[in-house]
N, C-alpha and C positions, 0 to 999 in steps of 0.2 A: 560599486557593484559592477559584475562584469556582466556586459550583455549577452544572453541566449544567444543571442546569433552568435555570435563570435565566440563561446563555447563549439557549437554546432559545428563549424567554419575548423577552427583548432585539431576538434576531431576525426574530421572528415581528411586532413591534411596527415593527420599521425596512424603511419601503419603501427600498429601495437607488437607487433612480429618483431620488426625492428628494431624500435625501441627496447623492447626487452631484451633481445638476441646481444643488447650493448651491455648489459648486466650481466645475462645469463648464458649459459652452453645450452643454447636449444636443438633439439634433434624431431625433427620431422616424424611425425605417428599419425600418416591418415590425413585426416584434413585438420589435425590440430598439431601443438607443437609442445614436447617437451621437456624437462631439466631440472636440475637439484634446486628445489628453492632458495633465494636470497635471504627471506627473512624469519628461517630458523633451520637448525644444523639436520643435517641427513643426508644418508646412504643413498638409499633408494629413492628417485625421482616420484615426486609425488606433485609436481609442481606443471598446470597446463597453460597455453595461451591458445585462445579463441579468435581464429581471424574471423568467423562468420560474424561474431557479436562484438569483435574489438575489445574483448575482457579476458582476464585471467583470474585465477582459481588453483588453491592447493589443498589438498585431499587432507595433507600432514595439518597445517596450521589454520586453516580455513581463511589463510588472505584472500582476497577478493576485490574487483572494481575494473577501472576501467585506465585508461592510458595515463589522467591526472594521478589517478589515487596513487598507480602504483611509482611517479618521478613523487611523490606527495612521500610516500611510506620507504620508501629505497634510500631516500634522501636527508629525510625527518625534517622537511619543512614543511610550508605554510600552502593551504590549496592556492593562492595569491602567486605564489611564488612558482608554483609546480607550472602551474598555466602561463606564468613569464618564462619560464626554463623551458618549453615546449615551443612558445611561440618561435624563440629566438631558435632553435632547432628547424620549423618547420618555413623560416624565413617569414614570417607574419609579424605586421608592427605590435610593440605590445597595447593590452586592448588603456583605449584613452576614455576615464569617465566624464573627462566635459566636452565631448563631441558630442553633434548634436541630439543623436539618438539618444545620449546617456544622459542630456537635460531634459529629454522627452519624457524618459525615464521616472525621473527624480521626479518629475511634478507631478505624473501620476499616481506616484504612491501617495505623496503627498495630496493630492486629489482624493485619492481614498481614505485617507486618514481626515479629511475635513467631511467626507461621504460620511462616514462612520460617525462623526459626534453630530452630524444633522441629524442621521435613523435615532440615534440615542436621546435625542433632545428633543425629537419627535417623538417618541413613548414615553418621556418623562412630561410632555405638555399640559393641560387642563383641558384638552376639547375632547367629546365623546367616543373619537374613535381610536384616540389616545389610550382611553378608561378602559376600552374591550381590547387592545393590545398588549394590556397591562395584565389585564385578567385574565388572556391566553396563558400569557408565561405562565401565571399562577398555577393555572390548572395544570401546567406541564408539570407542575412540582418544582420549579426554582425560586430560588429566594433572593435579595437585591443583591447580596454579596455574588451568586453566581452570574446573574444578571450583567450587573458592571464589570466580572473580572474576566466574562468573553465578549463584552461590547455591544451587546445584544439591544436592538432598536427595533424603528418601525419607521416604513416608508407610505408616508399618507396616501389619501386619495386623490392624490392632484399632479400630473404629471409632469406641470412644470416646474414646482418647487426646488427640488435642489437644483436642476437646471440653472433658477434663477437665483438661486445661492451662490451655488459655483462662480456664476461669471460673477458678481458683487464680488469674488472673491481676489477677481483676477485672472480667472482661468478665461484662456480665449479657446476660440471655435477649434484648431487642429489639437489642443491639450483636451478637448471635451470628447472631441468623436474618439481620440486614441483609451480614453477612461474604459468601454466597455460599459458605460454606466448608460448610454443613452440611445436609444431609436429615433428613426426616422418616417415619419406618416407616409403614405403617398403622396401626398400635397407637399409632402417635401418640411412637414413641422416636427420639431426635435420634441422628442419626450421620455419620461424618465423610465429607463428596463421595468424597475421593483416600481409597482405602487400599490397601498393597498396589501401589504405582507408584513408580516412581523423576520426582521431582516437580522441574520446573521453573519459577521466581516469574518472572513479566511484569512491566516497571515502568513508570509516565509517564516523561514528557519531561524532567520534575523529577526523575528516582530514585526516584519513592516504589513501592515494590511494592503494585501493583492488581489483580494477579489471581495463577491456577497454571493451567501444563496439565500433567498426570499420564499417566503411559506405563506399562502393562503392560512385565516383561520376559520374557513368552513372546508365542506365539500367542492367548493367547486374549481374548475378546470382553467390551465393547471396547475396541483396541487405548488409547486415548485418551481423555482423562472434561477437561474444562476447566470453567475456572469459570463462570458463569453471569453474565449484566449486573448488577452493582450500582452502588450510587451511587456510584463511584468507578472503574466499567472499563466501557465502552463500545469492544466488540471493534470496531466498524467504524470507529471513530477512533482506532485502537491499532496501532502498529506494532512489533514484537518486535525490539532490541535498538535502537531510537532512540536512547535514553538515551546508548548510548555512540558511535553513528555519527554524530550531531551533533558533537560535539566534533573528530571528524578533518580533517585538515589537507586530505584528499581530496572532491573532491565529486562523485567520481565513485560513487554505489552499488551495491551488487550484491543485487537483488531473490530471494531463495530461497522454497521451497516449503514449509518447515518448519524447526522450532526446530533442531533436528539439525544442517542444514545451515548456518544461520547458526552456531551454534556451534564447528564443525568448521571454519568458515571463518575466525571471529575469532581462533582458537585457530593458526592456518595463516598470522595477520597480517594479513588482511583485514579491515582495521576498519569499514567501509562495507557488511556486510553485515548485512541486514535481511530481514524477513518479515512475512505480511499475519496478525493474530489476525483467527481465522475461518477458514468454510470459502472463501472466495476473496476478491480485492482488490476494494475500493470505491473511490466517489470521494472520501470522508475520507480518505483514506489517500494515494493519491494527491495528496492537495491537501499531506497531513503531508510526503510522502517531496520534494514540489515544492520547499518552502519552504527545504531543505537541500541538494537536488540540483543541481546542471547536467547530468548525463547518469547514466539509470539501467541496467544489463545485468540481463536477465531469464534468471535461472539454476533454469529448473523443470526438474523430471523430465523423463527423454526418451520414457517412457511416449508412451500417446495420452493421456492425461487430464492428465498436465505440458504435453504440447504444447498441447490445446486452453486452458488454462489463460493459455498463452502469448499465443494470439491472442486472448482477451476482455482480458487485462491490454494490450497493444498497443492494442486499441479506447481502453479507458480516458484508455490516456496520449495519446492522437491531439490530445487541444486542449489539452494541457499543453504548457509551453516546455520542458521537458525533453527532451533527444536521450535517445531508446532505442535499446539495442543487442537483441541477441539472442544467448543465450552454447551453441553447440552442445557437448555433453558426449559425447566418440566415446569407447567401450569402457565404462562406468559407467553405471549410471539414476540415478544420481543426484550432486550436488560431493561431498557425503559420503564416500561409493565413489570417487570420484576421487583423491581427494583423497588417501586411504587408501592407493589402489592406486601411484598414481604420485608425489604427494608434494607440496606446496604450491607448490614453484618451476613443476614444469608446469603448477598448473594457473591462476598466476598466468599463464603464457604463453598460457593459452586466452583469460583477460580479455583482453588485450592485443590479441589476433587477432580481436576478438570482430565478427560483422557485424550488420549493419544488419535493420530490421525488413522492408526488402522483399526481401532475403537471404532470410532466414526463410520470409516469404509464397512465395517463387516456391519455394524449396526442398519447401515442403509443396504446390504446388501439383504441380511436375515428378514429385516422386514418386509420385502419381495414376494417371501417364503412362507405357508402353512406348514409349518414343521409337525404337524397329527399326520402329514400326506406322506407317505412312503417315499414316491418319486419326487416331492419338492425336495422332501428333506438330505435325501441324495443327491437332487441340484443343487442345492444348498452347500453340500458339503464339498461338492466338484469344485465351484466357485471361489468358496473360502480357501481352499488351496493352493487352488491356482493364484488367488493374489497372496498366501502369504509366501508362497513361494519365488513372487516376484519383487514384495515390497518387505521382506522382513529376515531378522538375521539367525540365526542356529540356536540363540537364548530365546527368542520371540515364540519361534516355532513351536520351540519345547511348551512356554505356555499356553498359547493361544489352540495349541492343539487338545488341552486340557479343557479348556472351555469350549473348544466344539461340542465334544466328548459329550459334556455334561450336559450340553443344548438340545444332541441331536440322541442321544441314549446310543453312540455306535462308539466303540472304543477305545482308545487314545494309542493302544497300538495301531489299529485298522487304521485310522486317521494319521498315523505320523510313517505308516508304511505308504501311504497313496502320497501324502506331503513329500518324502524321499523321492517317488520319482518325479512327481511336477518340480521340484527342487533342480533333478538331472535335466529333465527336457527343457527347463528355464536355460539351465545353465549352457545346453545346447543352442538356442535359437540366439540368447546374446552372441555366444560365441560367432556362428551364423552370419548376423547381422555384422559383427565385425569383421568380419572378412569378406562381406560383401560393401562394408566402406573403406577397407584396404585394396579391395581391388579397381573401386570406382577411384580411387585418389591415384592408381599404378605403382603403389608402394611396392606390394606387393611380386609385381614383373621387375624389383631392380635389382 
């Protein structure tokens, strides 16, 4: 395993300009750069590289990533390799896994994997609070096959137990603190993060367990305790149940809001259900769920704070090649609850029915609106325009302007005459914009 830092290190050292510029005939547009794609035929340049974000992207083929992928895809070797082909490029020795960091490493996962059959062994015990850890899950609706095949335990009420496991194990005091597994009192006494939760292990992409998140099974505060960044988990480049939704045969994913949900889902046969570690989605993440997906459904809460949730992840995915849906969950807050209530084959039928992301936007937008009110229903229909005008294409138009029509009792002519000009003035203000960042680049004055 190659160390984060020395990923970090690697691309911090590699201009991607460069680099690519050794491949490609790139021509300067702005503050980006670019050229006929390498990895498939064409005319017309459709191919960009991003010095802001050190990533490239082609409109034609939808390649994508970052300085690795693309020595990784240009090349057809191994990510191993691309990252040695790089080093030696940016003068950096290649990264060594038995330095000391990379046995620091190694024992912490390994630390976590003995973590893990402790919480495990602890919910399978005979003592009473065992019995009510047992009977959490139940009520969650899992059964022991799901139970065992995500590892799923229980960390007791007594803070120094695995403490005192660990070291029986061999683990000394600098392998303990780097775990992330353990606090320290003011008095200066070590004690365990999770106690008292029914405990879930997080793993990479590899299987290896790299982190927990731990669950109170009442009310009280707080509901939730996870582990902390260590050299081995890096929550915003971590996605919860990867491990096993790479491997499916489907590529389509189902984006959830918490471990729960994924669970309930994979358990329900939904193997392409995933979730973001953290409090919301990034763009590592995003770039992780890219690399495996061709269309993701985003299945949050239907709360406000799932829906808003909704539309920052939408933003996210906006320059990813990924088609996003949007999954409405009627009578439930959450697939969990759904799931429960009506049973896996319906709510496979909700995927299946699932709409579109400007679905979603006009639906949150129409609900805003009394459509009986003269002037909402013409704010209403300002609104709607104005975004499909920004977010949709000449087929979209056509029908979405049909279902205003029919929402708002106002015409589908009158509606795709007012659409025509927000369409022009759209297409004006981009314009605009772009040549107010050809002029801030000085492209323009050459």
């Amino acid at each position: 395993m190659i160390p984060h830092e020395y990923i970090e290190e690697l691309t911090r050292r590699t201009d991607i300009v460069e680099l690519v510029g050794s491949y490609v005939q790139l021509k300067r547009k702005g503050r980006l750069y670019g050229g006929l794609c390498p990895f498939h035929s064409e005319k017309t340049p459709s191919f960009y590289v991003y010095p802001d974000t050190q990533s490239f992207y082609c409109f034609g083929c939808q390649a994508a990533g970052d300085a690795i992928s693309f020595v990784k895809k240009i090349n057809n070797i191994s990510s191993g390799e691309a990252i040695k082909m790089l080093a030696s490029r940016a003068g950096m020795p290649e990264p060594q896994e038995d330095d000391k960091t990379g046995r620091l490493r190694s024992r912490v996962l390994s630390m976590n994997k003995e973590a893990a059959r402790f919480f495990h062994a602890c919910l399978n015990s005979t003592v009473e609070e065992a019995r009510q850890a047992r009977a959490y899950w139940r009520r969650r609706g899992l059964d022991d096959k799901t139970i065992v095949r995500f590892g799923l335990g229980y960390a007791p009420n007594d803070g120094q137990a695995l403490y005192q496991y660990l070291r029986d194990k061999g683990y000394n005091q600098q392998e303990l603190d780097a775990s992330g597994l353990f606090k320290r009192s003011p008095s200066g006494r070590i004690y365990c993060l999770f106690w008292k939760r029914v405990m879930t292990p997080i793993f990479d992409l590899r299987g290896n367990i790299i982190a927990f998140g731990g669950r109170v099974m009442d009310d009280s505060k707080p509901k939730y305790v996870n582990s902390p960044e260590t050299l081995v988990y890096h929550k915003s480049e971590t996605v919860f149940a990867m491990q096993i939704a790479k491997r499916s045969a489907s590529r389509r994913f189902v984006l959830c809001e918490g471990y729960m949900d994924v669970i309930s889902m994979q358990q329900a046969g939904i193997d392409t259900a995933v979730c973001a570690c953290g409090t919301a989605l990034t763009p590592g993440q995003v770039r992780i769920i890219s690399e495996y997906a061709d269309e993701v459904i985003l299945s949050y809460d239907s709360d406000e704070a799932g829906q808003k949730a909704t539309l920052r992840s939408l933003e996210l995915f906006r320059n990813s090649p990924v088609k996003v849906g949007v999954l409405q969950i009627p009578g439930a807050k959450d697939p969990d609850e759904y799931i429960k209530k009506y049973g896996p084959e319906r709510f496979q039928a909700l995927l299946d029915g699932v709409g579109n992301a400007l679905d979603f936007r006009l639906k949150r937008l129409r609900d805003q609106y009394d459509l009986s009110q003269d002037a909402q229903r013409l704010q209403y229909v300002k609104e709607a325009v104005e975004m499909l005008a920004e977010r949709s294409n000449p087929t979209e138009q056509e029908v979405y302007a049909g279902r205003l029509a029919e929402e708002t009792n106002i015409s589908k002519t009158a509606i795709l005459a007012q659409l025509g000009t927000a369409v022009k003035r759209a297409g004006g203000k981009y314009r605009r914009e772009k040549n107010r960042e050809l002029l801030r680049s000085g492209e323009m004055n050459q």
